[in-house]
C-alpha positions as CSV (number, residue, x, y, z in Angstrom):
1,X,0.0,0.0,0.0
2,X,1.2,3.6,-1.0
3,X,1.4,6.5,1.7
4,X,-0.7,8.8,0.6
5,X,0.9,11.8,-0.6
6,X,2.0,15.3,1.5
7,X,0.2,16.9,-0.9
8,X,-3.9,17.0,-2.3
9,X,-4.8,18.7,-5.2
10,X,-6.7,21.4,-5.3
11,X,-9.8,20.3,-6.6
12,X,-10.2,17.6,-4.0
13,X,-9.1,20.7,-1.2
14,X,-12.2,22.4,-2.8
15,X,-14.1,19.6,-2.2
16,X,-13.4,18.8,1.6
17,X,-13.8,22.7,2.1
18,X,-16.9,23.2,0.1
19,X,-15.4,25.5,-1.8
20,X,-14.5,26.5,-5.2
21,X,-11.2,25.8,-6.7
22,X,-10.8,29.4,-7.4
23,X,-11.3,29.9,-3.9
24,X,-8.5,27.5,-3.3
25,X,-5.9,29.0,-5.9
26,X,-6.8,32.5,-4.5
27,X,-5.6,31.4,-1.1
28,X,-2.8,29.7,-2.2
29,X,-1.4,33.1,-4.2
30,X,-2.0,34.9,-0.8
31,X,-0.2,32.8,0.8
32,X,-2.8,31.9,3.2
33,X,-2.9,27.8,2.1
34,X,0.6,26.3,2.0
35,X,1.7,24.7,-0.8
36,X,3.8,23.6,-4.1
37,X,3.8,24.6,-7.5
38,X,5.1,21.9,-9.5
39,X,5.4,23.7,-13.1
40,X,1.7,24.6,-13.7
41,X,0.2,22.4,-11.1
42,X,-0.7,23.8,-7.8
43,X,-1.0,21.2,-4.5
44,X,-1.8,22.5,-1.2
45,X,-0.3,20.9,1.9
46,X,-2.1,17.6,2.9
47,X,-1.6,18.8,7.0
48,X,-3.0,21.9,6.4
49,X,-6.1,20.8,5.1
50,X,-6.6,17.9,7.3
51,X,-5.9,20.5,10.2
52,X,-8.5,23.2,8.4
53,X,-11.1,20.8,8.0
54,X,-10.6,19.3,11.9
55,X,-11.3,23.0,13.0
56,X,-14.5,23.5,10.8
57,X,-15.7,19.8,12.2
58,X,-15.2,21.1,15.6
59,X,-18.0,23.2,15.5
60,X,-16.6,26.7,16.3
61,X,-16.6,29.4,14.1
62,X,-13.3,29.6,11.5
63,X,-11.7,32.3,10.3
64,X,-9.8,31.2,7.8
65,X,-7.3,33.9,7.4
66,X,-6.6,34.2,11.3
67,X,-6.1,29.9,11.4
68,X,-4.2,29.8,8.1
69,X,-1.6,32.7,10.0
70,X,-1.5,30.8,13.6
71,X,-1.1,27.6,11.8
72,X,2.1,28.8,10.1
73,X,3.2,30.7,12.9
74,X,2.6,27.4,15.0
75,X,5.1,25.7,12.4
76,X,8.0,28.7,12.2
77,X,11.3,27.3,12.2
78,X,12.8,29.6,15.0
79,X,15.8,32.1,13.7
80,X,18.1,30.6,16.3
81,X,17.4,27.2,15.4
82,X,17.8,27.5,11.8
């Protein structure tokens, strides 16, 4: 059996979130949904998502920008460390 991939496509992102795809590129070129560009193609960070959808699940109220920031703030290599 494969391990799935660090990565999901951004189609299937759209379709855990319930969003658009556009939805999902525009995040990605703000920088709010991590992620690869892999000459045209665009994946967003499997983590991420499963971590995005796992807030929404939980029933509190998501604001995506503010958990797309703490989430990579959460995951900042300190400068001393690096």
């Amino acid at each position: 059996m494969t391990p799935p991939s660090a990565f999901i496509s951004v189609k299937d992102t759209a379709g855990l979130l319930g969003v658009s795809k556009g939805t999902v590129y525009r995040r990605y070129h703000a920088g709010q949904f991590p992620g690869r560009r892999f000459g045209r193609a665009i994946s967003i960070l499997r983590v991420f998502v499963d971590d995005l959808v796992g807030e929404i699940n939980s029933g509190r109220p998501v604001n995506v920008e503010e958990f797309a920031a703490s989430w990579a703030d959460a995951r900042a290599v300190p400068e001393d460390a690096a």
